[in-house]
N, CA and C atoms as an extended XYZ file, in Angstrom:
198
Properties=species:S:1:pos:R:3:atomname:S:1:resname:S:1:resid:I:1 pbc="F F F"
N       -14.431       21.936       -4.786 N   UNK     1
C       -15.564       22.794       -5.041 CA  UNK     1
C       -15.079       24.237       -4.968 C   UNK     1
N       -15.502       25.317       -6.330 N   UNK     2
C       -15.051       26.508       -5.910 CA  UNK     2
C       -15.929       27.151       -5.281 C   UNK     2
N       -15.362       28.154       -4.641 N   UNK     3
C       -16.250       29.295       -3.865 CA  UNK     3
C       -17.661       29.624       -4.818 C   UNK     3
N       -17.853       29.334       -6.165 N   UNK     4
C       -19.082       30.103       -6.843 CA  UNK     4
C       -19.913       28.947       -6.358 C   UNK     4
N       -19.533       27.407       -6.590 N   UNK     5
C       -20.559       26.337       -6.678 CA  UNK     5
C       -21.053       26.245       -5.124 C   UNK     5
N       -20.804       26.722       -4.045 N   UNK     6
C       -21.435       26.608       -2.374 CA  UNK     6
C       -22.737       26.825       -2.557 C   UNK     6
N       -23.432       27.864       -3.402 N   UNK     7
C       -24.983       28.125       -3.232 CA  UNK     7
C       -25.523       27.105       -4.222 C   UNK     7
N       -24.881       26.362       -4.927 N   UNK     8
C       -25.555       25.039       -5.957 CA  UNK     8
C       -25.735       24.162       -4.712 C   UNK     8
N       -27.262       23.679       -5.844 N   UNK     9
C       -27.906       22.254       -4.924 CA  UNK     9
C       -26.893       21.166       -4.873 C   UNK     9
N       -26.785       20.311       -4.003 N   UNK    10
C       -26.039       19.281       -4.613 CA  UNK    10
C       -26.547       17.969       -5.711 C   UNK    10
N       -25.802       17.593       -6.612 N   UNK    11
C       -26.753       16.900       -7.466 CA  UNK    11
C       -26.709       15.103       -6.593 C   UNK    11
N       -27.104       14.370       -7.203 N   UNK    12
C       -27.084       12.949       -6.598 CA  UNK    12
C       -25.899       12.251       -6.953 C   UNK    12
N       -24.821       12.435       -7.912 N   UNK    13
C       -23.660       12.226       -7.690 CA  UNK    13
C       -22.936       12.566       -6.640 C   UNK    13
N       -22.791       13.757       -6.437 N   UNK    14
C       -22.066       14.702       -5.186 CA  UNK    14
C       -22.262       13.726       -3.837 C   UNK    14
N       -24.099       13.568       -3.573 N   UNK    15
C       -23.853       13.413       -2.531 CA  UNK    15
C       -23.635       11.976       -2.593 C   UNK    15
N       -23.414       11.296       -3.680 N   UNK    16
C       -23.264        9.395       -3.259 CA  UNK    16
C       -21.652        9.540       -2.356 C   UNK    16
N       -21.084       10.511       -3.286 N   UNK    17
C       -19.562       10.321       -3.316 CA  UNK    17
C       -18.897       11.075       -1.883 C   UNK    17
N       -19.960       11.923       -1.384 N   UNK    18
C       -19.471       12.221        0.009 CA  UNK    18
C       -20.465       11.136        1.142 C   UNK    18
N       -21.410       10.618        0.773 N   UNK    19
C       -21.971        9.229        1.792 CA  UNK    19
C       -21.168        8.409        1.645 C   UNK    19
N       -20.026        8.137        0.998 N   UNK    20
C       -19.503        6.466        0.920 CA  UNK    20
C       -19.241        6.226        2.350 C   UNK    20
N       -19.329        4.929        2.474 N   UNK    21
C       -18.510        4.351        3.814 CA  UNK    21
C       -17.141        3.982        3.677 C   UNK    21
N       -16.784        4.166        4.952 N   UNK    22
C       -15.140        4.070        4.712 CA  UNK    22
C       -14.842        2.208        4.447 C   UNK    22
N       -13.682        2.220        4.079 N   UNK    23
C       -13.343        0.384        3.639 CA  UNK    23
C       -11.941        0.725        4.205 C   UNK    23
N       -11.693       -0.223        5.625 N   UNK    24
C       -10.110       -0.117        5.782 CA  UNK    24
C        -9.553       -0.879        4.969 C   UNK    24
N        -8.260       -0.423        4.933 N   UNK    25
C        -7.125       -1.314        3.690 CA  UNK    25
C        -6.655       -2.385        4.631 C   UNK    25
N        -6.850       -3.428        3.675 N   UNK    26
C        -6.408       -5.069        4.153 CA  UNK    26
C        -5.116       -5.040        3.938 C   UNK    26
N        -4.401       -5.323        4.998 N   UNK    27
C        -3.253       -6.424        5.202 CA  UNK    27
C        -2.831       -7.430        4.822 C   UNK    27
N        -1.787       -8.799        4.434 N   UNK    28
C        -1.446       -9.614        3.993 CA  UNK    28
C        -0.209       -9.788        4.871 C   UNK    28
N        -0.405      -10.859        5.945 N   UNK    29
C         0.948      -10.859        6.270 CA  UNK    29
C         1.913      -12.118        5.817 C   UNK    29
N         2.995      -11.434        5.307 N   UNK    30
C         4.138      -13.013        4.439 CA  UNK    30
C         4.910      -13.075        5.511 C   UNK    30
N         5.767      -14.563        4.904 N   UNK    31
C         6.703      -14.577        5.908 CA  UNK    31
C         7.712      -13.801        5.329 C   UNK    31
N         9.294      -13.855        5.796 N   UNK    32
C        10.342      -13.185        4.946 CA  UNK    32
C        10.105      -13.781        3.618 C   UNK    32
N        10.700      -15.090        3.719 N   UNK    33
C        10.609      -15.949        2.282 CA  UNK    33
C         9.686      -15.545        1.112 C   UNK    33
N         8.362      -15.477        1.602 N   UNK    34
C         7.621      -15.193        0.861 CA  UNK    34
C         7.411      -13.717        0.639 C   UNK    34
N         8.566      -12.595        1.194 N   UNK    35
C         7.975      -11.204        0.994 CA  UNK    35
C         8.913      -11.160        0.200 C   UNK    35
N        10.426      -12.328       -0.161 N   UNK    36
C        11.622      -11.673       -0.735 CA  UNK    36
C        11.266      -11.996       -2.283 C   UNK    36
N        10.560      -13.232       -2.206 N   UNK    37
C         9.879      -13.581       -3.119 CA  UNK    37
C         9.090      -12.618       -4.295 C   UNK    37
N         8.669      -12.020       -3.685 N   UNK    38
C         7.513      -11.009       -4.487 CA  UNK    38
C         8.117       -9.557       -4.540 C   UNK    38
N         9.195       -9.579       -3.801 N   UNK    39
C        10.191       -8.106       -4.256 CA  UNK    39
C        11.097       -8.679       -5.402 C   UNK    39
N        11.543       -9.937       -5.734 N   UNK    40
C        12.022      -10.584       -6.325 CA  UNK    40
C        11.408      -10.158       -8.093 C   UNK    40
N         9.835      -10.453       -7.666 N   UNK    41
C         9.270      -11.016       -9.119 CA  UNK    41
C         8.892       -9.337       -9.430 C   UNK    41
N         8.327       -8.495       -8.284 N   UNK    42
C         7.707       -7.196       -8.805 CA  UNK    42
C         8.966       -6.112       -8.995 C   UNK    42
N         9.855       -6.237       -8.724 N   UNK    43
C        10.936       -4.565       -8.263 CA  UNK    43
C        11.928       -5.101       -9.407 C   UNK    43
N        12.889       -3.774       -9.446 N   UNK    44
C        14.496       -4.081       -9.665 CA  UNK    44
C        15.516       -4.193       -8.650 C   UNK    44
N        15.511       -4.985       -8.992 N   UNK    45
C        16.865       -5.400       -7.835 CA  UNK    45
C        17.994       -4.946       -7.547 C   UNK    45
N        18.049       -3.858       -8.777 N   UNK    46
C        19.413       -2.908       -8.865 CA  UNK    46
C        18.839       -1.601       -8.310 C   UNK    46
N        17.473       -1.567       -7.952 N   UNK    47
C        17.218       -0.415       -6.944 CA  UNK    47
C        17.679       -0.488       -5.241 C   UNK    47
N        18.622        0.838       -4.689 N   UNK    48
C        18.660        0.495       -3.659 CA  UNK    48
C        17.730        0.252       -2.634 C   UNK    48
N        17.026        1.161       -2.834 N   UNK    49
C        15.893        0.806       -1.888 CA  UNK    49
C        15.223       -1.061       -1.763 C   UNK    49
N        15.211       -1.280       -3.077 N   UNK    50
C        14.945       -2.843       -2.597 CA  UNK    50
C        15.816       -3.452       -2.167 C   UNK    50
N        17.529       -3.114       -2.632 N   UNK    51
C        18.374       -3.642       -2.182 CA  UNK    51
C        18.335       -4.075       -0.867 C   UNK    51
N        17.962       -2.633        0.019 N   UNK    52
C        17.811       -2.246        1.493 CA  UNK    52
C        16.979       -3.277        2.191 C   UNK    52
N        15.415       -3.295        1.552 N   UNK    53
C        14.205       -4.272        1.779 CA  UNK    53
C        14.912       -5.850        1.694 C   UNK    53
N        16.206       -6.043        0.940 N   UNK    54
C        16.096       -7.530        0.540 CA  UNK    54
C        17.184       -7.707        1.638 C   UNK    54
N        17.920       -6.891        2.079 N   UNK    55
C        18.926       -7.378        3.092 CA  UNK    55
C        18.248       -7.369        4.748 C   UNK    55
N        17.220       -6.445        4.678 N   UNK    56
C        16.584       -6.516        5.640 CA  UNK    56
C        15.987       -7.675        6.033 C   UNK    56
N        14.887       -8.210        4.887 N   UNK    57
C        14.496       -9.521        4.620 CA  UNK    57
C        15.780      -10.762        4.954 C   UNK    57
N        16.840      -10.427        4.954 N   UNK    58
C        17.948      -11.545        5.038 CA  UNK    58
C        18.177      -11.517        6.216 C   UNK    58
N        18.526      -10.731        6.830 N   UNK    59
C        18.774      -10.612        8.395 CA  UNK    59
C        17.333      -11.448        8.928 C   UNK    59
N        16.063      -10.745        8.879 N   UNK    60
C        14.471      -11.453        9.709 CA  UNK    60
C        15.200      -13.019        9.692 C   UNK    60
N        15.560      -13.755        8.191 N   UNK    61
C        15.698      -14.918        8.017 CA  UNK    61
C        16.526      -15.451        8.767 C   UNK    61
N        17.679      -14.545        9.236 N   UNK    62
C        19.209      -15.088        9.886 CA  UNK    62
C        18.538      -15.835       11.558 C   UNK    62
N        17.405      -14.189       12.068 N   UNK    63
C        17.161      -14.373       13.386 CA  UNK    63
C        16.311      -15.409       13.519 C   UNK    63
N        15.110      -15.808       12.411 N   UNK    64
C        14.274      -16.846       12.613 CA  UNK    64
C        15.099      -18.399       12.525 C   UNK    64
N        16.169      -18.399       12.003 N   UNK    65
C        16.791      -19.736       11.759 CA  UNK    65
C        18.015      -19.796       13.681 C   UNK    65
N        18.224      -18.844       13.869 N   UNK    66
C        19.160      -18.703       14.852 CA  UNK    66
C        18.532      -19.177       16.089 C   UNK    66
């Protein structure tokens, strides 16, 4: 909002969009298997950063089998 629009009424858009209620963001928890899975099908794999995520994911697997 600029400084001119403060003395405007607010219209009934305005105010739906500052009443919303908040919605926390849902969670999904996978196991490794199933998180390497879906970095698998969504990412490139020649990115390091997933690289990073997929070795990370390998190790969780090493300690859960150990």
């Amino acid at each position: 909002m600029e400084s001119s629009d403060v003395r405007k009424p607010m219209t009934t858009d305005q105010e739906l969009e500052v009443c919303k209620s908040y919605s926390a963001p849902g969670i999904e928890r996978l196991s490794p298997a199933a998180a390497k899975d879906l970095l698998l099908r969504n990412a490139d794999a020649g990115d390091p950063e997933v690289q990073n995520m997929l070795d990370c994911v390998d190790e969780l697997q090493g300690e859960k089998g150990s």
